[in-house]
MARVEXRO-457769 format. One record per atom (N, C-alpha, C, O, CB): residue number from 1; y, x, z; atom name. Coordinates in pm, whole numbers. Glycine has a CB too. Layout:
// residues N
   nr      yy      xx      zz  atom
  NUM       Y       X       Z    CA
...
END
This chain:
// residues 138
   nr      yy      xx      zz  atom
    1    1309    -715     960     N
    1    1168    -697     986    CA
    1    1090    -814     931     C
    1    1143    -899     860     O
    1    1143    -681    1136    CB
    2     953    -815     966     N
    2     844    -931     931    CA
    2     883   -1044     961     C
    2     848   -1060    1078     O
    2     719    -924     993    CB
    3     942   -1145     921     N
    3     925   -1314    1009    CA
    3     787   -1308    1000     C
    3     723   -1248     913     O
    3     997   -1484     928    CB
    4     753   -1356    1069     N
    4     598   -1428    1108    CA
    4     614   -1551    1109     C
    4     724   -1586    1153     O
    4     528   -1396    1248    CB
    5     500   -1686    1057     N
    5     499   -1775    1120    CA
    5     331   -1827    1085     C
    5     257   -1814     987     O
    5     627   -1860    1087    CB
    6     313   -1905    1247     N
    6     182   -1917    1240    CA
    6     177   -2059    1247     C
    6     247   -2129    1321     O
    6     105   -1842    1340    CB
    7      62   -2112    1140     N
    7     -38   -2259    1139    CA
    7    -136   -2244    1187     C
    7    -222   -2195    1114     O
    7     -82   -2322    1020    CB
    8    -169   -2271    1314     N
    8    -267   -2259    1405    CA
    8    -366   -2360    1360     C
    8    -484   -2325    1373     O
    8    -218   -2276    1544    CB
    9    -339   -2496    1302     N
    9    -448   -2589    1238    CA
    9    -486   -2554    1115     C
    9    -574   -2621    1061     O
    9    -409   -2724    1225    CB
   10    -432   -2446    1048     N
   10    -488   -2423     920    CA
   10    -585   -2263     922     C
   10    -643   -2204     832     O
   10    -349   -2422     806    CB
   11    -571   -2238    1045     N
   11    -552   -2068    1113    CA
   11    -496   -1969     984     C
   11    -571   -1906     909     O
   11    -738   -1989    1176    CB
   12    -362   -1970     979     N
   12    -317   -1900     876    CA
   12    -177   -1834     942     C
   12    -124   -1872    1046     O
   12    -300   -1996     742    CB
   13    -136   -1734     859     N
   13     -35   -1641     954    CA
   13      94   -1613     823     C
   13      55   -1556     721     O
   13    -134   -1455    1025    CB
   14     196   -1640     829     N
   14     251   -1626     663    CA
   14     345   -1548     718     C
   14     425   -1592     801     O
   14     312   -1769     557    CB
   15     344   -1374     662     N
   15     450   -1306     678    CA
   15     554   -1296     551     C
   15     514   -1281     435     O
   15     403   -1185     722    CB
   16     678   -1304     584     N
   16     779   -1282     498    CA
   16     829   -1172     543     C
   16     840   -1143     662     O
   16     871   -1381     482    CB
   17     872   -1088     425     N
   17     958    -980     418    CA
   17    1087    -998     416     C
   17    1123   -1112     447     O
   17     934    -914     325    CB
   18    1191    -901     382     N
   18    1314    -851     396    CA
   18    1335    -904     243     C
   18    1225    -938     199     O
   18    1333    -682     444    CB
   19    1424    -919     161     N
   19    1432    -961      33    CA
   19    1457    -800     -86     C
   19    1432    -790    -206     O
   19    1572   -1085      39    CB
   20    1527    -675      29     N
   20    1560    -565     -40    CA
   20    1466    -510      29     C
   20    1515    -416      93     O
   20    1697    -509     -46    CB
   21    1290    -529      59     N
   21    1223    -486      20    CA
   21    1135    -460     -65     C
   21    1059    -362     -67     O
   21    1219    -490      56    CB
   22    1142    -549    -141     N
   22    1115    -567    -241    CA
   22     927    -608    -216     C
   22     853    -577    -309     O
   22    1174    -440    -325    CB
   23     889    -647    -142     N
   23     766    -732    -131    CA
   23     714    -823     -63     C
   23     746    -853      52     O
   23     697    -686    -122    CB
   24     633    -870    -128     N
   24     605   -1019    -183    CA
   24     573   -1058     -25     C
   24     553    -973      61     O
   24     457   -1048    -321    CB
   25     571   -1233       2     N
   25     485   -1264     123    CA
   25     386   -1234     104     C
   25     345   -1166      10     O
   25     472   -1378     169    CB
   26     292   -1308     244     N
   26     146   -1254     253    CA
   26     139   -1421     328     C
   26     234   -1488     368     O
   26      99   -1070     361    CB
   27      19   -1449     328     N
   27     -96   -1541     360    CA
   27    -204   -1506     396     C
   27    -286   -1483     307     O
   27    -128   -1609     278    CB
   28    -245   -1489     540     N
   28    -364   -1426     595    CA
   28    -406   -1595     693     C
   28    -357   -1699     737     O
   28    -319   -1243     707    CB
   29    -546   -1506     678     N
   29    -619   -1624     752    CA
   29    -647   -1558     929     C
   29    -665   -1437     941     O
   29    -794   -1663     650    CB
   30    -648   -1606     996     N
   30    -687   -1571    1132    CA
   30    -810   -1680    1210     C
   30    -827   -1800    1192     O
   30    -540   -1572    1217    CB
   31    -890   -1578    1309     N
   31    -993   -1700    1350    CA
   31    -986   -1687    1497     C
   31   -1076   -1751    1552     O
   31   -1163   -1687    1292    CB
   32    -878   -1602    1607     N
   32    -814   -1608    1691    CA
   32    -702   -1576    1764     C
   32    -610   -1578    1683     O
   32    -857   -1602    1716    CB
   33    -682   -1562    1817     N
   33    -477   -1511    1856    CA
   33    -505   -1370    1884     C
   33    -403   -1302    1897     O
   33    -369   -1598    2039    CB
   34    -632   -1299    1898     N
   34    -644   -1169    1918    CA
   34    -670   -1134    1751     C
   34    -600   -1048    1698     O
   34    -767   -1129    2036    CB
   35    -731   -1176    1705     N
   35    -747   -1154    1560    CA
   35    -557   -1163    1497     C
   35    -510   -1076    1424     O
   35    -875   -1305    1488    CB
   36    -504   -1242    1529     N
   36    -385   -1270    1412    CA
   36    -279   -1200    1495     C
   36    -173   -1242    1448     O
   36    -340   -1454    1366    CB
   37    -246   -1104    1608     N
   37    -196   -1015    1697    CA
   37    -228    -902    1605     C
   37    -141    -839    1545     O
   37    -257   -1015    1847    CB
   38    -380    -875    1596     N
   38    -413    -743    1582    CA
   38    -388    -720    1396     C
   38    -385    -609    1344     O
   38    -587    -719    1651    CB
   39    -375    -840    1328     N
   39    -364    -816    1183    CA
   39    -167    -801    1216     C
   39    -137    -693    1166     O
   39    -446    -978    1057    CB
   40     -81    -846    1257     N
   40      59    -854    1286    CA
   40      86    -708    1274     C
   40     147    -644    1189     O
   40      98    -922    1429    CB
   41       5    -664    1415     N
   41      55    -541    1446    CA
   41      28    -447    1357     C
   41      99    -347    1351     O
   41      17    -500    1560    CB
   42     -76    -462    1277     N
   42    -138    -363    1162    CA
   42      -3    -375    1027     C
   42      68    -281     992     O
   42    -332    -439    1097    CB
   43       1    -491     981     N
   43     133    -507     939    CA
   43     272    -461     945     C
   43     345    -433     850     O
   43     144    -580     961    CB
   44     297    -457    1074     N
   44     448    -412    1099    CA
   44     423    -266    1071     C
   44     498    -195    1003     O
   44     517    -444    1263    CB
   45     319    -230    1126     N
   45     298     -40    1136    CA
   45     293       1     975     C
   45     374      83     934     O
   45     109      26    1229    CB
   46     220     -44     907     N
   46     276     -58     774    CA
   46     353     -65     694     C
   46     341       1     591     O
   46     267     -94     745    CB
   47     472    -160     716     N
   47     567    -165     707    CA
   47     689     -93     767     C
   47     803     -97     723     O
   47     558    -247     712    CB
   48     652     -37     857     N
   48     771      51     928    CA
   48     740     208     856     C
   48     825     291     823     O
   48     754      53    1132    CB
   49     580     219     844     N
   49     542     328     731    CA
   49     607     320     594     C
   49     682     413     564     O
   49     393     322     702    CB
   50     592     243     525     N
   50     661     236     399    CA
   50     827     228     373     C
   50     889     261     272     O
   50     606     124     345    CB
   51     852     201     435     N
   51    1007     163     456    CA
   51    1052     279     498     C
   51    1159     309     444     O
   51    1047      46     560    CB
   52    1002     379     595     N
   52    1065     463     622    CA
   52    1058     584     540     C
   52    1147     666     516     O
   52    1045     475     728    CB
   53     887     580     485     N
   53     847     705     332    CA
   53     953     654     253     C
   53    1028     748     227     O
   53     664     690     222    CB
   54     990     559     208     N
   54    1035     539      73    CA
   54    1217     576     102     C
   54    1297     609      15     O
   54     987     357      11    CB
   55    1241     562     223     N
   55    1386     632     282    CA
   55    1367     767     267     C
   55    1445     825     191     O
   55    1427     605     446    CB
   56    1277     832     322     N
   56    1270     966     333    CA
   56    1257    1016     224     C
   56    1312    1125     209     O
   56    1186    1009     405    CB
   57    1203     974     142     N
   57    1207    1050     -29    CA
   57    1302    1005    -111     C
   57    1318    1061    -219     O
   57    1076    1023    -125    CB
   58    1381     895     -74     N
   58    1504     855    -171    CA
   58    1602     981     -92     C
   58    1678    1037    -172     O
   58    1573     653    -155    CB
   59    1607    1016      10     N
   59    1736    1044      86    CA
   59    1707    1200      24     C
   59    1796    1274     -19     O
   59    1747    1010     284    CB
   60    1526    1240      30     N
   60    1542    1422      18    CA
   60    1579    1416    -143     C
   60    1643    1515    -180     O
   60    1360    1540      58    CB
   61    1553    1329    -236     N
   61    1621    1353    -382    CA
   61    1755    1341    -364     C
   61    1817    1442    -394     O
   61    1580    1252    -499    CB
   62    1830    1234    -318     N
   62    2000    1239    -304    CA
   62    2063    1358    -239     C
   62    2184    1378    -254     O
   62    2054    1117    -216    CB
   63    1944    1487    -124     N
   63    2037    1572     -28    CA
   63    1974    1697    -135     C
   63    2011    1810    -105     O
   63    2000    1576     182    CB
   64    1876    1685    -265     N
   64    1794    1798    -324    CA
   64    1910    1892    -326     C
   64    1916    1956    -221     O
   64    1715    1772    -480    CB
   65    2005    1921    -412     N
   65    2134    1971    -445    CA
   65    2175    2063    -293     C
   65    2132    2176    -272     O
   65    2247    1826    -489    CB
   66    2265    1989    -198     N
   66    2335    2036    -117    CA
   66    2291    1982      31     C
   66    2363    1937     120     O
   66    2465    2010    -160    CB
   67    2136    2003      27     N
   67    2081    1984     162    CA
   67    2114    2099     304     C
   67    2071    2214     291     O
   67    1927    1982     129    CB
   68    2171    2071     405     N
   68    2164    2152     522    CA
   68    2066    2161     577     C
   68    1986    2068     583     O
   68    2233    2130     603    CB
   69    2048    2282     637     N
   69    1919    2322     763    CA
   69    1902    2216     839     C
   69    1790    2185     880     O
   69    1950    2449     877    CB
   70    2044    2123     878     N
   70    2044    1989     963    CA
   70    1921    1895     922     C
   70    1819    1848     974     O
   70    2190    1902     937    CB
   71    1988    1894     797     N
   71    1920    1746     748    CA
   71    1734    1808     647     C
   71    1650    1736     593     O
   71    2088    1642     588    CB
   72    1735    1944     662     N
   72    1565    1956     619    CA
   72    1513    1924     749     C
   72    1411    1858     730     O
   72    1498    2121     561    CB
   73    1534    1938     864     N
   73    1437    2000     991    CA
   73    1445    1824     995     C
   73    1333    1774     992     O
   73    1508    2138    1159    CB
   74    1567    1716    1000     N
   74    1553    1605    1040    CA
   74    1450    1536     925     C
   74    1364    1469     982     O
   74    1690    1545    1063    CB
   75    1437    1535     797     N
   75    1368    1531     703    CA
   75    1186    1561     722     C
   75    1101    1473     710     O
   75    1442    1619     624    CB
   76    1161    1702     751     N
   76    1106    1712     810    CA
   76    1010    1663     961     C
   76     889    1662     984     O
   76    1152    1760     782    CB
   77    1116    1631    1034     N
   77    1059    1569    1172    CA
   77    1009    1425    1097     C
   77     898    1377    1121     O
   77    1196    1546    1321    CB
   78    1095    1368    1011     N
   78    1024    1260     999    CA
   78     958    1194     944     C
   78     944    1072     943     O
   78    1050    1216    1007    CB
   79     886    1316     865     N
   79     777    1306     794    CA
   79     639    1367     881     C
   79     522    1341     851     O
   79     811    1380     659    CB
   80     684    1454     998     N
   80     579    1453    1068    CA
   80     573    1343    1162     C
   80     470    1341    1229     O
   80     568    1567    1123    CB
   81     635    1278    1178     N
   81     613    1123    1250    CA
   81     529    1076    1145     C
   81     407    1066    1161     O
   81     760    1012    1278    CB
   82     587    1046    1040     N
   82     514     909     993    CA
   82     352     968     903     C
   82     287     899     823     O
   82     648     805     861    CB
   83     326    1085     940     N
   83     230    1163     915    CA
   83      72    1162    1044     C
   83     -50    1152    1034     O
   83     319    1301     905    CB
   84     158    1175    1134     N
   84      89    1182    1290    CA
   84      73    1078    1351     C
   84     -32    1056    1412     O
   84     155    1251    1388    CB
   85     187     978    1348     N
   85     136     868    1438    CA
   85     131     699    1394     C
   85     158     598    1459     O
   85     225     881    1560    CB
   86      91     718    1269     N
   86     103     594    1183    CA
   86     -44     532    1176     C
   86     -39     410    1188     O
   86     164     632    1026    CB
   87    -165     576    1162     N
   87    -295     557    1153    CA
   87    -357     522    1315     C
   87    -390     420    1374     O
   87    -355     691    1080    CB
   88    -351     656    1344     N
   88    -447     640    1502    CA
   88    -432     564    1640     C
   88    -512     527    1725     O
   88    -452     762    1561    CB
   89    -251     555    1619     N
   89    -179     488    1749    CA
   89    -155     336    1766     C
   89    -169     294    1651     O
   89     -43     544    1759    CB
   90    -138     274    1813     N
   90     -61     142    1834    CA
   90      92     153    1796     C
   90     173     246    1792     O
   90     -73      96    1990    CB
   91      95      48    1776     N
   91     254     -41    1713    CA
   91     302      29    1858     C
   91     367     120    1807     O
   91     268    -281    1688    CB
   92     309      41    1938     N
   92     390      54    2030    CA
   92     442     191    2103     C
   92     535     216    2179     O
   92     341     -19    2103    CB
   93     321     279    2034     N
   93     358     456    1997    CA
   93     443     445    1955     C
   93     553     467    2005     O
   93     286     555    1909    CB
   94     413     394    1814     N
   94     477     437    1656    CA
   94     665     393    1693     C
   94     765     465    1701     O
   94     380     297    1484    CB
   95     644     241    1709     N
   95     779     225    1785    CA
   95     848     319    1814     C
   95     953     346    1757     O
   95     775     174    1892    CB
   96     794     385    1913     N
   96     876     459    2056    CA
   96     888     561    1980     C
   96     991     623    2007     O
   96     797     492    2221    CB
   97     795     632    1850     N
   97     832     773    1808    CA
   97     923     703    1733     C
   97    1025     754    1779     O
   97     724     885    1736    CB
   98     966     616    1642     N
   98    1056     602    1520    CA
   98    1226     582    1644     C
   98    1340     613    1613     O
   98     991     420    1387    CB
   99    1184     529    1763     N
   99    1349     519    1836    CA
   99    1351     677    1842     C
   99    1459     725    1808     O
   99    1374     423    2027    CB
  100    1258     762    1876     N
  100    1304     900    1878    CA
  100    1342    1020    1789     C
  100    1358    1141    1802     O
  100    1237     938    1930    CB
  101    1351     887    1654     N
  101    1412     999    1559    CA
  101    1559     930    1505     C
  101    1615     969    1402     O
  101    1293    1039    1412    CB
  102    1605     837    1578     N
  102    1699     805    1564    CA
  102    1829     845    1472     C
  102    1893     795    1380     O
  102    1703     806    1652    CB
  103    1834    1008    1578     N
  103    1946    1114    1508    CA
  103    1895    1177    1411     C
  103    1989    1232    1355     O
  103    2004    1224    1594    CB
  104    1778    1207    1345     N
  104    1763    1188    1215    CA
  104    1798    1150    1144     C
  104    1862    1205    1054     O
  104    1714    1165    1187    CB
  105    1768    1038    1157     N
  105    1779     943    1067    CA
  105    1926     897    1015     C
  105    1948     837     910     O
  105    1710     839    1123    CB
  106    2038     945    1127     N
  106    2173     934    1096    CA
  106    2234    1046    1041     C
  106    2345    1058     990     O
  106    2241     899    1200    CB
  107    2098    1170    1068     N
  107    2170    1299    1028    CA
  107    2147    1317     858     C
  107    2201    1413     802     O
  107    2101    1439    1124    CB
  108    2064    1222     781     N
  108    2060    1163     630    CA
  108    2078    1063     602     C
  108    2014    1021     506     O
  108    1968    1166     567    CB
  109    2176     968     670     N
  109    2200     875     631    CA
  109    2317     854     490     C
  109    2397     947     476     O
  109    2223     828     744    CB
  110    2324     765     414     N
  110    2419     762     325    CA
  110    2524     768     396     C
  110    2531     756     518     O
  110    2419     664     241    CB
  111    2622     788     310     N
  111    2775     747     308    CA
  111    2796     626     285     C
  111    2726     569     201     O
  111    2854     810     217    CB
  112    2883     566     344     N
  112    2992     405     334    CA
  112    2990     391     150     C
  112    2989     292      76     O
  112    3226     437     416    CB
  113    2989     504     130     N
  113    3052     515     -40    CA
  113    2923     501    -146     C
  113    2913     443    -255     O
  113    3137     696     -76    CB
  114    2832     575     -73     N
  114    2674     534    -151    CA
  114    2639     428    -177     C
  114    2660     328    -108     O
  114    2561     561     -92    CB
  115    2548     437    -335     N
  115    2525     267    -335    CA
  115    2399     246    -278     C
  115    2338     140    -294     O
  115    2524     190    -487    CB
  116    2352     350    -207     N
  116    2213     314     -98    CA
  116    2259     275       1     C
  116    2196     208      82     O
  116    2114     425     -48    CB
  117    2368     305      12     N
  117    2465     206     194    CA
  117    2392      93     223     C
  117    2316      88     320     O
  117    2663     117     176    CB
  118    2412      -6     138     N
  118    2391    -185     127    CA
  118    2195    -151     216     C
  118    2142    -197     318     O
  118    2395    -280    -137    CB
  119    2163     -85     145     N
  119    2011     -81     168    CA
  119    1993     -42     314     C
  119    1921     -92     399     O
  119    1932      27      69    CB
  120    2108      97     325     N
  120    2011     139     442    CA
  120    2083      50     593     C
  120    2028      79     700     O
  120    2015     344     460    CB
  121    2170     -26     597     N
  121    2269     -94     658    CA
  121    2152    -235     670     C
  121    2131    -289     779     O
  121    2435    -106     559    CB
  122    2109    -263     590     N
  122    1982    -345     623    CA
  122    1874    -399     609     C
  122    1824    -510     628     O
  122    1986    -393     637    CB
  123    1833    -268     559     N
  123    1695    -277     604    CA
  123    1698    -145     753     C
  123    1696    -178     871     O
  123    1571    -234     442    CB
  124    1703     -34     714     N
  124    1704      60     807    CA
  124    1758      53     959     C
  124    1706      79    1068     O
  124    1764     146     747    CB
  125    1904      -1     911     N
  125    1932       9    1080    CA
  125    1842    -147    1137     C
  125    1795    -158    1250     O
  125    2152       1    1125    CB
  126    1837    -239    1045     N
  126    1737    -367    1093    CA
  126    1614    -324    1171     C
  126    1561    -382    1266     O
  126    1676    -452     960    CB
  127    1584    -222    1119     N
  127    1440    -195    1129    CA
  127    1448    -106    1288     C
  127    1367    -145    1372     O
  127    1374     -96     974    CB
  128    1545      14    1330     N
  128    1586      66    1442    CA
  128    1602     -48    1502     C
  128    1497     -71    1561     O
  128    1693     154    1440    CB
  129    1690    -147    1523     N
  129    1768    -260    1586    CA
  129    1587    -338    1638     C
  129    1553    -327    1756     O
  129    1905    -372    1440    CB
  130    1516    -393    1562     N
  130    1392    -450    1607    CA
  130    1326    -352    1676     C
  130    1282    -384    1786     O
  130    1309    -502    1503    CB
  131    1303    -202    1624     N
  131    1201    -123    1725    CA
  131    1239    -115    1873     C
  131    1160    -129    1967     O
  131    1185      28    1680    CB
  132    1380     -89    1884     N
  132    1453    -137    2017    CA
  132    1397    -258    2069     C
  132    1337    -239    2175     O
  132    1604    -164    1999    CB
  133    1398    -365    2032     N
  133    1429    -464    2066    CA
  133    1252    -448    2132     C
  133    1227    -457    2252     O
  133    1502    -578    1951    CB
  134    1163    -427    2040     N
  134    1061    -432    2085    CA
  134     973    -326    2199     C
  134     874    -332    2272     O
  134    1021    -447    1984    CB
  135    1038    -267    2175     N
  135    1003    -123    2264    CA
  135    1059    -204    2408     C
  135    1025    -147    2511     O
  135    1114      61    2206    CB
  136    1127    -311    2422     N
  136    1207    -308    2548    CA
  136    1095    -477    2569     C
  136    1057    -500    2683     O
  136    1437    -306    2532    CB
  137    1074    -530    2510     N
  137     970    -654    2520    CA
  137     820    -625    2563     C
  137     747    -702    2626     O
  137     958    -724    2376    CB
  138     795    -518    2524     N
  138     645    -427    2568    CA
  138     639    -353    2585     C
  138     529    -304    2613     O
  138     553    -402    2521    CB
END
């Protein structure tokens, strides 16, 4: 997920990414702890958006061929997640819907043998492993 780290004397907020996400830090300015909360959380939701589109369309080209009814409807569900509750809700919806697609998400997951394994082993399950973590902190 995001490291965060904050310079409260400079009011600046420096998020780092995942390295196999392939994007860049960020340098934001903040002018209070409700301000640099509310840019965080806008961030992660973003990031849990992109990370998970860019899974979901790598995985429906790898299943195009020999996709099951299983894995469209899970495909499906989780594109109506990240369709429905990515804009209007709080980080802490979005959370709670992405732990509830869990079995989805295993029901397209690569194989041990795929060379998307490495990727989805960590970034993906990283990314489940923190929504947990956070869903249970707030």
């Amino acid at each position: 997920m995001i490291n965060t780290t904050i310079d409260r004397s400079k009011g600046e907020m420096i998020l780092k990414y995942p390295v196999l996400c392939h994007k860049k830090d960020e340098v934001v300015k903040f002018y209070s702890n409700q301000q640099a909360f509310n840019i965080w959380s806008i961030r992660q939701r973003v990031f849990i958006k992109d990370v998970l589109a860019k899974f979901m369309k790598q995985r429906q080209y790898a299943l195009a061929n020999h996709m099951s009814s299983r894995q469209d409807i899970a495909l499906r569900r989780i594109d109506f997640v990240l369709r429905n509750y990515y804009e209007k809700d709080s980080l802490k919806l979005l959370v709670k819907k992405v732990i509830m697609l869990e079995s989805d998400i295993l029901e397209i997951a690569p194989s041990p043998r795929s060379r998307f394994y490495e990727h989805y082993v960590t970034v993906i399950v990283c990314l489940f492993n923190w929504c947990k973590w956070y869903s249970k902190q707030f």
